[in-house]
Structure formats: C-alpha cells, structure tokens
N, C-alpha and C positions, 0 to 999 in steps of 0.2 A: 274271524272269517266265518260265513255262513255254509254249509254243507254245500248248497251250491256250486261255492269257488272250490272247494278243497276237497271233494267227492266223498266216497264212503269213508268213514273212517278206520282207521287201520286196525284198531283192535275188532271191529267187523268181518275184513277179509278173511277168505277161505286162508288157508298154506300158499295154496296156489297162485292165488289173486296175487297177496302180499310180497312175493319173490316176484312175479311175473311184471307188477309196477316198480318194484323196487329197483329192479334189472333198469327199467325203462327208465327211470329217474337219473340213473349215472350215465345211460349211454344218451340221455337228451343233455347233463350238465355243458358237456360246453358250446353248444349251441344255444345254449339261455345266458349262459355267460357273456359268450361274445355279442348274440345278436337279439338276446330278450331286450325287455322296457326293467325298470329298477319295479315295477309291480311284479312282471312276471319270472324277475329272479329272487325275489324276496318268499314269493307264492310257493316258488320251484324249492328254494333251499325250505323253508316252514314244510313240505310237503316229503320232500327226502327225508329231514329228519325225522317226523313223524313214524316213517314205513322202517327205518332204522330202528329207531328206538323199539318199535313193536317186537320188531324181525331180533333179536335182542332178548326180549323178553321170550319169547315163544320159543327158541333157538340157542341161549348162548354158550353151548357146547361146540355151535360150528362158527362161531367168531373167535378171534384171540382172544378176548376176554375169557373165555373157558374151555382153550382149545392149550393150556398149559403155554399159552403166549404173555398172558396177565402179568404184568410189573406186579413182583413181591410188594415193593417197596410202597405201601399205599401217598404216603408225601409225594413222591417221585408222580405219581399215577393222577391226583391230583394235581398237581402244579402242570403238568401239561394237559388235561383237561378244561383247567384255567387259562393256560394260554391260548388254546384252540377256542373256545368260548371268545376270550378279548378280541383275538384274531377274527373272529363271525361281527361281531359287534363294532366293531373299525370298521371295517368294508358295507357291511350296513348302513354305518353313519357316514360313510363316504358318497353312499348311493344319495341318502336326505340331506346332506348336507351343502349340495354342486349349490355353488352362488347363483343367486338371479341375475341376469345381464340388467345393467343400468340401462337409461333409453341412452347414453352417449356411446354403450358398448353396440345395442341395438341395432343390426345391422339393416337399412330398407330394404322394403318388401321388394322383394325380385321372383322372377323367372326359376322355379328349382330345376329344372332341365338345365338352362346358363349357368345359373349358381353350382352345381355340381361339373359342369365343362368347365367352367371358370377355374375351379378349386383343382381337378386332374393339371390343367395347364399351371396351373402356379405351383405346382407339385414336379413338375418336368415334363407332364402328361404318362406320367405310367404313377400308378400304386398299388399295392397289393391288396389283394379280393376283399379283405378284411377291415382296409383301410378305407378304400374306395365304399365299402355297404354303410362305414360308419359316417363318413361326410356324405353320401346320400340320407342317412338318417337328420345329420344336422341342418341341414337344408331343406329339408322337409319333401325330399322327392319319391313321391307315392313309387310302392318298388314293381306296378306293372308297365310303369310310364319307364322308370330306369330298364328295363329289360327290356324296351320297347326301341332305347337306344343300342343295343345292341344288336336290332334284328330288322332296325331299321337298312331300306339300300340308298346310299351308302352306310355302312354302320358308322356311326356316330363314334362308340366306344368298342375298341375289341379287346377280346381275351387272349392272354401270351401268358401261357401257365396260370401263375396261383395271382398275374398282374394286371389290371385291368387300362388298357391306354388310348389317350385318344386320339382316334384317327385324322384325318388330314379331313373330311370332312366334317368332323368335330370342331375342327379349329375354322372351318368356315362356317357354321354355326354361327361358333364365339363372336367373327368377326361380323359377322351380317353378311357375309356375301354368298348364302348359301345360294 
C-alpha cells in the first residue's frame, strides 16, 4: 500500500499521535467489521496492527507482554500466536475467497428500492438494523436513497428499536398500488 491509503507511518508518529489512532482503530473495529467493504477491513486490520506492533515497541512495559502478564512458557506463547495469526489468515481468505455468482445464480437487474422492499417482506417485513443495512448493501441500494425510505410520508420503512420494518405503505410500494 502506498502512504496514501495508510497515512503516516507509525514508527513516525509522536506518543501522542500513536495512542490517539490507536485508541481510534479499536473504537472504529466494529463498525468496519460489520458495515466496511473486504478493502476497508483488510486496510483497517493492516493499519491496527501496524500502530500495535509500534505501540509495543515503544511501550512494552505497559502491555502484558512486559507488565509481568508474559506466558513464561515460550512454546505455549508461540503456539497461540500461531493460532491468532491462522485465525487472521482464514477470515482474510474468507473475505477473497466469496464465490462469483454464475449468470444462472444472477439475479436481473431490478429496482434496489423494490429489491430491498421485497427482501424485508420475504423476511416477515421486520429485520434487524444490521441485517436490513446488509441486504441494502446486496442490492445495491445507494444508502441516501434507503434513508430516503425512512423519511419518506408515508415512510416506506420504519424503525421499532435495533428492527427495521415495513410499513403498510411499503407493502403498497411492492404491490404497485402506491
């Protein structure tokens, strides 16, 4: 990656910088998780561990490793190093690895507004916030146009806690009779 994508690099940062991103890299983790691109969680984990490893070098009196938390036992210490390593490496190859849809799996070109109505209603019409952003991602619906459904009068789609469902003129939508 070019400096660019991955900003200063960490053995550059002040003290301050380094903790103050570093801080920022765990409290963004699962919002890249759930709702990044496999670019920008690949970017996010390559960028954390970077500011880790530095924060480490500079520091490792105030992490376990030299805060008398350190596994005596160095086999022990490795081997689960090893496994956290395999463990990055699966889920990475998880990310490169999603099959391409055949053109018979191929679904035609539709309406992402319908297609995301459609998907709530064959869901029972409610799914939860997390479920519903990710079949808005599969569908491809631009997310000013989905929030567009929400604030639409009548609204389209409303919110009932952490579930997103659709309303009754959601479902005339669907049917054509809006």
């Amino acid at each position: 990656m070019s400096d660019a994508t991955t900003g200063v690099p960490a053995s550059e940062l002040s003290d301050e910088e380094l903790e103050a991103q570093g801080t920022r890299a765990h409290e963004t983790r699962n919002w890249v998780f759930l709702h990044g691109s496999a670019e920008q969680f690949a970017h996010h984990t390559a960028r954390m561990l970077e500011l880790e490893r530095e924060y480490v070098r500079r520091h490792p009196k105030r992490t376990w490793q030299g805060s008398g938390g350190a596994a005596t036992d160095i086999a022990q210490t490795a081997a689960s190093w090893r496994e956290t390593v395999r463990a990055v490496i699966a889920q990475l190859e998880a990310l490169v690895d999603l099959p391409d849809p055949s053109p018979a799996d191929a679904a035609p070109a539709t309406d992402p507004v319908l297609a995301f109505l459609q998907k709530l209603a064959d869901n029972g019409g409610r799914l939860n916030k997390l479920e519903a952003h990710q079949i808005a991602r599969e569908v491809g619906l631009d997310p000013a146009v989905r929030a567009d459904l929400y604030r639409a009068d009548p609204q389209l789609v409303a919110t009932e806690g952490t579930d997103r469902v659709l309303t009754e003129a959601g479902r005339a939508r669907l049917a054509g009779t809006e």
